[in-house]
MIKE-619211 format. One record per residue (C-alpha): x, y, z. Coordinates in steps of 0.25 Angstrom, whole numbers, padded with zeros to 4 digits, always signed. Layout:
BEGIN
XYZ;...
//
This chain:
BEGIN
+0000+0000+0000;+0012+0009+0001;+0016+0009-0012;+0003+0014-0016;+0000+0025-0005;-0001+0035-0015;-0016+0029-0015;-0018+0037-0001;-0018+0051-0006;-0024+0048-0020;-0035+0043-0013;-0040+0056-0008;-0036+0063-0021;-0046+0053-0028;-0056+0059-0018;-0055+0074-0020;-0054+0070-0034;-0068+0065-0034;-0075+0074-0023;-0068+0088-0031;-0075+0080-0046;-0087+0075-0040;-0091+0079-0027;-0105+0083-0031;-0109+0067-0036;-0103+0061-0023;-0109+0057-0011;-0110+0068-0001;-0101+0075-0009;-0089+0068-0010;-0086+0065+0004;-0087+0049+0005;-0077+0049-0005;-0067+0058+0003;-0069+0050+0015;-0069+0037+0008;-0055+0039+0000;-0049+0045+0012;-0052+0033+0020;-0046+0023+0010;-0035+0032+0011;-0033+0030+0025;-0036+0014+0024;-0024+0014+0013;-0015+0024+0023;-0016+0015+0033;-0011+0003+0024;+0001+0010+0022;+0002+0012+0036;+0001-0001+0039;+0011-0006+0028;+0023+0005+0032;+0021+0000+0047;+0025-0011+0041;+0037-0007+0032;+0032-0005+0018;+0033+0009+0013;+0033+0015-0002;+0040+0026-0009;+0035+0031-0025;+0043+0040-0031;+0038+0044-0048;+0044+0055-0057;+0035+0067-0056;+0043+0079-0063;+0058+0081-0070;+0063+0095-0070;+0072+0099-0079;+0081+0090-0090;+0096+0091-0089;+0095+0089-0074;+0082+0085-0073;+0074+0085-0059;+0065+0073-0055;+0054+0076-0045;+0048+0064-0041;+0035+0063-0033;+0032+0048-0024;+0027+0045-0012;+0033+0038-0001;+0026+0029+0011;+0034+0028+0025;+0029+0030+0039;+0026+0044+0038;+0020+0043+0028;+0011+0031+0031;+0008+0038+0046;+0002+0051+0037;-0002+0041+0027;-0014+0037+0037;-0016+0050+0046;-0020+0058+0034;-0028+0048+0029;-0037+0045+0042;-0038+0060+0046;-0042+0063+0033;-0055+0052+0033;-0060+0056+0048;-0059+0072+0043;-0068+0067+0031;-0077+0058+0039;-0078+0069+0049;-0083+0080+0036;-0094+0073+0033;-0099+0077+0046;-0094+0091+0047;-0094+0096+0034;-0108+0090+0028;-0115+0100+0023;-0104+0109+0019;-0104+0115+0005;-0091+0111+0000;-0092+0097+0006;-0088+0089-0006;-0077+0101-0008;-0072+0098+0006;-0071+0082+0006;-0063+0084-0010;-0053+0094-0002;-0051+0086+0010;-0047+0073+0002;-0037+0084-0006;-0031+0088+0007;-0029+0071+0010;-0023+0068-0002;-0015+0080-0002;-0008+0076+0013;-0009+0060+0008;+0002+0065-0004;+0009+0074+0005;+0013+0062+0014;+0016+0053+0004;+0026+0063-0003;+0039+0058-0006;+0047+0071-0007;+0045+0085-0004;+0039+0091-0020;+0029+0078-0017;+0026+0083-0002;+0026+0098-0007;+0014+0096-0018;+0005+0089-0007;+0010+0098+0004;+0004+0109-0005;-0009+0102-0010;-0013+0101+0006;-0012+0115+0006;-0021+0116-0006;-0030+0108+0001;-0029+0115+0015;-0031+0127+0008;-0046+0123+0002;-0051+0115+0015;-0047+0127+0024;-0055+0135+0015;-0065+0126+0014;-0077+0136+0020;-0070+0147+0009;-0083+0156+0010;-0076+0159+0024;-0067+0171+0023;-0058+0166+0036;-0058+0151+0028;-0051+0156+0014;-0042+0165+0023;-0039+0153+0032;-0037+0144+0019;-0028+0154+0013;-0020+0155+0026;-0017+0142+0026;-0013+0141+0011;-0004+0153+0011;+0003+0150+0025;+0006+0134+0023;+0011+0141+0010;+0023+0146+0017;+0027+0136+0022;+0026+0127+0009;+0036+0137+0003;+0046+0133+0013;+0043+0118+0010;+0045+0122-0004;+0059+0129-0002;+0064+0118+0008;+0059+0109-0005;+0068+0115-0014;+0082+0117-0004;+0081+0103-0003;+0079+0099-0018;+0089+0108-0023;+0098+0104-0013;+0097+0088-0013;+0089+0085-0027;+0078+0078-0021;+0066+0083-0013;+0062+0066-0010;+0062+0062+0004;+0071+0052+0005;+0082+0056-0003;+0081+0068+0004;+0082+0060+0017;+0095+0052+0010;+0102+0065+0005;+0101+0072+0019;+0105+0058+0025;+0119+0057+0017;+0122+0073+0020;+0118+0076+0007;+0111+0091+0011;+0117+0102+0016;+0111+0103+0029;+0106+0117+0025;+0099+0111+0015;+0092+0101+0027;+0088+0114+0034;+0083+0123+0025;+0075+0112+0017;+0069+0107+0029;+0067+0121+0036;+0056+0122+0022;+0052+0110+0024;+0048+0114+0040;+0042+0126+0030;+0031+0119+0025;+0026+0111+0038;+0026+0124+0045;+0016+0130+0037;+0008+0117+0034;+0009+0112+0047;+0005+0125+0053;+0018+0128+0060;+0021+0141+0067;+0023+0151+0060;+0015+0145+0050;+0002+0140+0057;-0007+0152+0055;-0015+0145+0043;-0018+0132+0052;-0029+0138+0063;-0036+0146+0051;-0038+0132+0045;-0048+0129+0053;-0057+0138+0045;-0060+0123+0038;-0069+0114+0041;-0064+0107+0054;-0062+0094+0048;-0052+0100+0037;-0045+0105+0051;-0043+0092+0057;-0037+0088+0042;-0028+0098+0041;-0024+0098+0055;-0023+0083+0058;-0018+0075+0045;-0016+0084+0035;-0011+0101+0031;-0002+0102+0045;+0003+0088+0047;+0009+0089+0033;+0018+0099+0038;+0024+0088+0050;+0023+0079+0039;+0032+0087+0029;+0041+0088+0041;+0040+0074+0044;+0043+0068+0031;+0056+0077+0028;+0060+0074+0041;+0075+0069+0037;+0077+0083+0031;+0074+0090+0044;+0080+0079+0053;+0095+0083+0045;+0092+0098+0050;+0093+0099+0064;+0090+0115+0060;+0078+0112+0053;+0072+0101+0065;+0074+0115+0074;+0066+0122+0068;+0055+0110+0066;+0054+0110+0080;+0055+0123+0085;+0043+0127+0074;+0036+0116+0081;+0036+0119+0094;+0035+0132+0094;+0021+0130+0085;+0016+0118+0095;+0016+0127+0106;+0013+0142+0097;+0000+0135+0092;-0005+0132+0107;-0003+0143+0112;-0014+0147+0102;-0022+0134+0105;-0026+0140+0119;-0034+0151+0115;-0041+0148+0104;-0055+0147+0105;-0059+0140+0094;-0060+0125+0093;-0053+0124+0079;-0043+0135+0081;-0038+0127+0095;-0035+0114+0087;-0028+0123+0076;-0019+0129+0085;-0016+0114+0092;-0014+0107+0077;-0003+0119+0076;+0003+0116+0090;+0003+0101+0087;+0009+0102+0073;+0020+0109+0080;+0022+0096+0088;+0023+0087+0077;+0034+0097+0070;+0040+0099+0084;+0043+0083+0084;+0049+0083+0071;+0058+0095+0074;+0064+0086+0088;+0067+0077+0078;+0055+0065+0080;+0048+0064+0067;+0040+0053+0072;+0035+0061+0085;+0031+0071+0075;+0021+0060+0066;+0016+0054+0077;+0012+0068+0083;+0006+0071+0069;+0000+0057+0068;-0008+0057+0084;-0011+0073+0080;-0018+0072+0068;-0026+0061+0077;-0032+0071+0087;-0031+0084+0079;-0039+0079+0069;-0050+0073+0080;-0049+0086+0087;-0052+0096+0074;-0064+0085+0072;-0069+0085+0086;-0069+0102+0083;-0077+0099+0071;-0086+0091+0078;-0088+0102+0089;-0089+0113+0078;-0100+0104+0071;-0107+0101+0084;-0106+0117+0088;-0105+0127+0074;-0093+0134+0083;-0078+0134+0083;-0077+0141+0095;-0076+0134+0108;-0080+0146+0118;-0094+0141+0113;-0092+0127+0114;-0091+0119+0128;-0098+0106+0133;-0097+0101+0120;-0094+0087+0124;-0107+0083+0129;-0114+0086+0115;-0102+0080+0109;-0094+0069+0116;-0087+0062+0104;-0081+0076+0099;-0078+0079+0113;-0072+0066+0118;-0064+0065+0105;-0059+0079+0107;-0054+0075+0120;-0047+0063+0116;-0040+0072+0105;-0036+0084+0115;-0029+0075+0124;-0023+0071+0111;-0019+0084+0108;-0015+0087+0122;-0005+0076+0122;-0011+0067+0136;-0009+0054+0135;-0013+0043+0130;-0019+0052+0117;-0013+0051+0106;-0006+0064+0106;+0002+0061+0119;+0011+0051+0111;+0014+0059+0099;+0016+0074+0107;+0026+0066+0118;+0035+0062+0107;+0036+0077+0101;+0039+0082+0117;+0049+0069+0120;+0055+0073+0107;+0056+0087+0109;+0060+0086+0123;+0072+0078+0119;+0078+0086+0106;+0088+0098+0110;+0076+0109+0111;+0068+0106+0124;+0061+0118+0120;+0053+0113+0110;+0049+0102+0120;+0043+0111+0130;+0037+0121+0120;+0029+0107+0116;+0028+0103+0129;+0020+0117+0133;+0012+0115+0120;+0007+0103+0124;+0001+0109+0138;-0006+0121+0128;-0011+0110+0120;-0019+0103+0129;-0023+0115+0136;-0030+0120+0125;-0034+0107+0121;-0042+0106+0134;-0046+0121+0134;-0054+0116+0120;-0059+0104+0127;-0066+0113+0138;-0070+0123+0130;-0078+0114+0119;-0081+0101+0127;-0082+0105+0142;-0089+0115+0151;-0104+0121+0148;-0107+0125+0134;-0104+0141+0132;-0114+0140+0120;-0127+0134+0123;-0132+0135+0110;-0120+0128+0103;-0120+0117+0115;-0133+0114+0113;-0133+0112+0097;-0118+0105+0098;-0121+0091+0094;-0109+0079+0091;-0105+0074+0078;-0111+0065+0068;-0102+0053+0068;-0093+0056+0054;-0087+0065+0064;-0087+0058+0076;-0081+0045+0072;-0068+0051+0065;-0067+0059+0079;-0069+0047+0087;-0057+0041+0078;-0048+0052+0080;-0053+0051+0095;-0048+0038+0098;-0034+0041+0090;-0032+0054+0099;-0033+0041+0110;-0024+0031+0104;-0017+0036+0093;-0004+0040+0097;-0002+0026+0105;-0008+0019+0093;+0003+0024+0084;+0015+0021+0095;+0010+0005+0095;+0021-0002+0092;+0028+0009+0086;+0020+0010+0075;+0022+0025+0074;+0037+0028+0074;+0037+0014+0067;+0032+0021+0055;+0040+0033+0056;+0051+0026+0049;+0061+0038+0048;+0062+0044+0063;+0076+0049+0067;+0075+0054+0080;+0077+0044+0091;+0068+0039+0100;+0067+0044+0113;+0063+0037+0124;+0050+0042+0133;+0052+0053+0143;+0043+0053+0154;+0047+0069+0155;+0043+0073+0143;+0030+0063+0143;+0026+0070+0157;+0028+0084+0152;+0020+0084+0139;+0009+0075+0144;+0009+0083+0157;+0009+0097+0150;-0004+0090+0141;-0011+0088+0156;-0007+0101+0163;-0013+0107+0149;-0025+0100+0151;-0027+0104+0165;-0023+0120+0163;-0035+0118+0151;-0046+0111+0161;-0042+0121+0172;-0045+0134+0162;-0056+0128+0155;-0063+0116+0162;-0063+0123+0176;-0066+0137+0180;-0054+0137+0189;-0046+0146+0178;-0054+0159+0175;-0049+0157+0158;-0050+0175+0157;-0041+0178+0169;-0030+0169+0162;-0033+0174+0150;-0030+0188+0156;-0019+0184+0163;-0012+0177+0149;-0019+0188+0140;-0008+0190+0133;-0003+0177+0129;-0020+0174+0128;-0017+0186+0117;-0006+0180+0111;-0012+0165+0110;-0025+0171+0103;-0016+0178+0093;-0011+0167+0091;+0002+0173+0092;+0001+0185+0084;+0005+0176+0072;-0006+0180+0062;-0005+0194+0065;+0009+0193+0063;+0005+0188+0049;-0001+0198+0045;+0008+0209+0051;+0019+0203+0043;+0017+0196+0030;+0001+0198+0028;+0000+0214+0030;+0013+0217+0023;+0009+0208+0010;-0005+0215+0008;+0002+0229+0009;+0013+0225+0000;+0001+0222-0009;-0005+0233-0007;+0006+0240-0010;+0009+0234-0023;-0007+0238-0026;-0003+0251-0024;+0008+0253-0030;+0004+0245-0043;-0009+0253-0043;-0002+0267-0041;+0014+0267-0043;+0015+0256-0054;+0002+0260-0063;+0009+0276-0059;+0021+0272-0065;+0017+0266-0077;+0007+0277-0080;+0017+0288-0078;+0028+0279-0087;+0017+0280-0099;+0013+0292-0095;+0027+0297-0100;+0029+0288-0111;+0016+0296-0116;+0023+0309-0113;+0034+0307-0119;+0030+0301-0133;+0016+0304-0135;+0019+0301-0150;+0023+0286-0144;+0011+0286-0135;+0002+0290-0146;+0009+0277-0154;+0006+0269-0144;-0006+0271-0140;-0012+0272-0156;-0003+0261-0162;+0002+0252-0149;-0011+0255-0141;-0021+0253-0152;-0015+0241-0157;-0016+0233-0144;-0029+0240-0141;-0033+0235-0154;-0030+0220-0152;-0037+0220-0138;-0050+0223-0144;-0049+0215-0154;-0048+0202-0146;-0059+0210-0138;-0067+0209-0147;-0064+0195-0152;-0067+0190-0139;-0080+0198-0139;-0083+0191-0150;-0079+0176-0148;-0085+0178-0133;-0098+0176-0137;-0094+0163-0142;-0091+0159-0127;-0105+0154-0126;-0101+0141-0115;-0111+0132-0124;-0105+0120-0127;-0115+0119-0139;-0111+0132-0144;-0094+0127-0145;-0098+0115-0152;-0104+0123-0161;-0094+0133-0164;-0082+0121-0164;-0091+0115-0175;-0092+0126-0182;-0076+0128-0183;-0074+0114-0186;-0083+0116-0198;-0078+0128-0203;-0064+0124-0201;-0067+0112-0211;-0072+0121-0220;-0061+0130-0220;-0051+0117-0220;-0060+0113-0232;-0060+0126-0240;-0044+0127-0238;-0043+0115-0243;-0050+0116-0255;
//
């Protein structure tokens, strides 16, 4: 089955292909056919999974272009089929089904219903060909069409002004960052001939690359995941993506747009392994955006916006373990992530569908009129938080034993006082949305729980938030498939194990105390933290800087330029002709009779031809047939008479 994975991602391309040609002759539009493809999809995934646990693998490479002729240039395009890719492989695949069993619930009724199912098969197949890639062009072109589809599913509700804005947000900013990929691209091309992954892996092992080619290529590559993945500075477009439908949120958030960032990472991790530079600053970019993002997390109020920031925070981890040097830490934290982030976006869905409102200073209670969105919430916040024995305990504790051992301790207790944040503000939605008395009667009383398309995929995710990350350590299985991990294994540290699980408690218990007791009056430590509440609520001042910087300037460079075109170019020009005139009227007379004339002439000339042969634009079929019959006569006739 490996040797013919290229079936996965072809799979959901068949599927857009028939929804986009004939969505409106389908079945409710084309949606059993996204599900159903996606899902065979999966079942195949997962016999590749099963066949590399075992050993096999595959690697395809065909001719695709030759550039040039003396010295001619073969690109190549294959796909390659090892533990990493086998792990995404499956991920992708099953997130992808639940999202769409979960939209035939959520998004019934919608107006662009068939659109939407046709673009979320787009977005699969686009990540499916992205993890497949065997070298970077290959891995570029996919990386860009899950932009594309990014792009059109963020927009989705387009008649929303805030939704295109968001949409084009995210468009131009993961743009960035794919312009350093892009260069990191060609240093390395130029440098070593090859843009495949294993060659490049065999070059840099025999001391084939300047080790300031290393750096700089993978500092280009680290380009790309920061914007894709959302990485500070680059981060702004992710929490205006939630102007999507919210299971479009839980895609992109769990399986798909950011963890193709950690995955680019991931898959060229030989090149950033040779720099020791490059590893820095994969790690320091990492932590400082797991711990920047929650700070944000803590005040947000609504639901959505919450888990954005958290998806930020958490992305952070994952490139936090790559940059100490354990690529497999970083997977598995992607893997048991995309477990409980995408069960958690759901379980808001299912709140937003049960409530009509985002905003959870309206919410509260909730739980009683929905118990399996609420347990199943739970079951992923303490996921998220990292308590044990949830699935998120075991992936983060590798991250922090990691960390804690490299030579910069710092990033181990930044990651450290991230994880108290996160389940502080993990709890704080917990209270606000499914305990306590109802701040909004009416909402309370209409809230109602999910019909069961959208409750059995959370129930699913529910029980991996449980199990999942044990699951994957039975019997090795995990770093068993991870076949390409140089860091050493280090041995469990009861230190480390007590601080992070301990700081996920103490967060827990500060949350309950402010929000599940009236022991902690909430305004008075507002007040007394007004400034940093201040600073967390502008979410660091970082859009504003934006616009102070690059957005303001560029619109009055522009319109500066309309200026100046409008008044001091169009000026100058005049006053050029204007002399021109003065000097030679005779000349000026020449042209504008003879010159002038002539081309004044030709214009309406073909004016009036087209005039003429408009009229013969009728958009009659009938009326072309007839006229092309007529010339075909004619033309025999006039072939006739010159022979004659």
């Amino acid at each position: 089955m490996a040797q013919y994975a290229w079936v996965i991602p072809a799979l959901p391309l068949l599927s857009w292909l028939i929804i986009t040609l004939w969505q409106k002759r389908l079945p409710d539009r084309g949606s059993y056919v996204g599900i159903s493809f996606t899902f065979l999809a999966f079942v195949y995934a997962l016999g590749v999974l099963w066949e590399v646990a075992h050993g096999a693998g595959a690697h395809v490479v065909l001719p695709w272009a030759v550039i040039g002729t003396i010295s001619p240039i073969q690109i190549n395009i294959g796909f390659q089929v090892d533990g990493l890719t086998a792990i995404m492989l499956s991920v992708v695949t099953f997130i992808s089904f639940l999202v769409q069993l979960y939209s035939l619930g959520y998004m019934h009724g919608d107006k662009r219903y068939g659109r939407y199912y046709g673009t979320l098969s787009f977005f699969t197949f686009s990540m499916l060909g992205l993890v497949l890639a065997d070298n970077l062009i290959t891995l570029f072109i996919f990386f860009e069409l899950v932009g594309v589809a990014s792009y059109l599913l963020i927009g989705h509700y387009f008649e929303r002004p805030s939704a295109q804005k968001a949409a084009i947000k995210a468009f131009i900013t993961t743009r960035i960052g794919d312009v350093g990929f892009f260069i990191g691209i060609l240093i390395l091309w130029s440098a070593t001939g090859t843009v495949a992954f294993d060659k490049l892996a065999a070059l840099i092992g025999e001391g084939a690359v300047a080790p300031w080619v290393i750096t700089l290529g993978a500092l280009g590559i680290l380009g790309g995941a920061v914007g894709k993945s959302a990485q500070f500075p680059l981060h702004v477009w992710l929490p205006d993506a939630m102007e999507g439908p919210t299971p479009v949120s839980a895609l992109i958030h769990a399986a798909t747009m950011v963890a193709a960032g950690v995955y680019l990472v991931a898959r060229s991790y030989m090149i950033f392994y040779a720099s020791p530079q490059a590893l820095f600053w994969v790690a320091l970019i990492g932590a400082v955006t797991a711990l920047f993002a929650a700070t944000i997390a803590t005040v947000q109020t609504d639901m959505k916006k919450v888990l954005a920031y958290s998806t930020i925070s958490q992305l952070g981890y994952m490139i936090l373990g790559l940059g100490v040097g354990n690529l497999t830490a970083g997977m598995f934290h992607l893997t048991t992530h995309a477990f409980f982030k995408a069960l958690l976006f759901l379980t808001a869905g299912s709140v937003i569908h049960g409530t009509e409102t985002q905003e959870m200073h309206q919410m509260g209670g909730l739980i009683k009129k929905m118990p399996i969105t609420g347990v199943t919430f739970l079951a992923g916040g303490l996921a998220l938080a990292g308590i044990w024995p949830f699935a998120g305990f075991y992936s983060k504790d590798e991250i922090l034993l990691t960390a804690y051992n490299s030579q910069y301790p710092i990033f181990f207790w930044m990651g450290i006082l991230a994880a108290f944040l996160t389940a502080y503000y993990t709890t704080r939605v917990a209270f606000l949305v499914f305990f306590g008395e109802p701040r909004d009667h009416h909402r309370y009383e209409h809230a109602h729980e999910s019909p069961w398309m959208m409750t059995v995929p959370l129930v699913i995710l529910g029980i991996l938030a449980v199990i999942g990350g044990k699951l994957l350590l039975t019997g090795e299985f995990f770093p068993h498939l991870i076949l390409w991990q140089p860091a050493e294994e280090l041995s469990p540290n009861p230190l480390v194990m007590g601080l992070a699980l301990g700081s996920g408690l103490l967060g827990i218990l500060v949350g309950y105390l402010v929000y599940g007791t009236k022991l902690v009056n909430r305004q008075a430590v507002i007040k007394a933290l007004y400034p940093l509440y201040q600073l967390f609520k502008h979410k660091w001042y970082v859009d504003e800087l934006y616009d102070w910087a690059i957005v303001r300037p560029v619109l009055w460079l522009a319109e500066a330029a309309g200026w100046v075109d409008a008044h001091g170019v169009d000026g100058v020009v005049n006053a050029v002709g204007a002399a021109g005139v003065a000097l030679s009227s005779g000349a000026g007379a020449f042209d504008l009779a003879v010159v002038d004339g002539a081309v004044n002439g030709v214009a309406a000339g073909t004016v009036a031809v087209g005039r003429a042969t408009r009229r013969t634009e009728t958009g009659q079929l009938q009326a072309y047939l007839l006229t092309l019959a007529l010339v075909v006569v004619a033309g025999l006739i006039v072939f006739q008479v010159m022979g004659g």
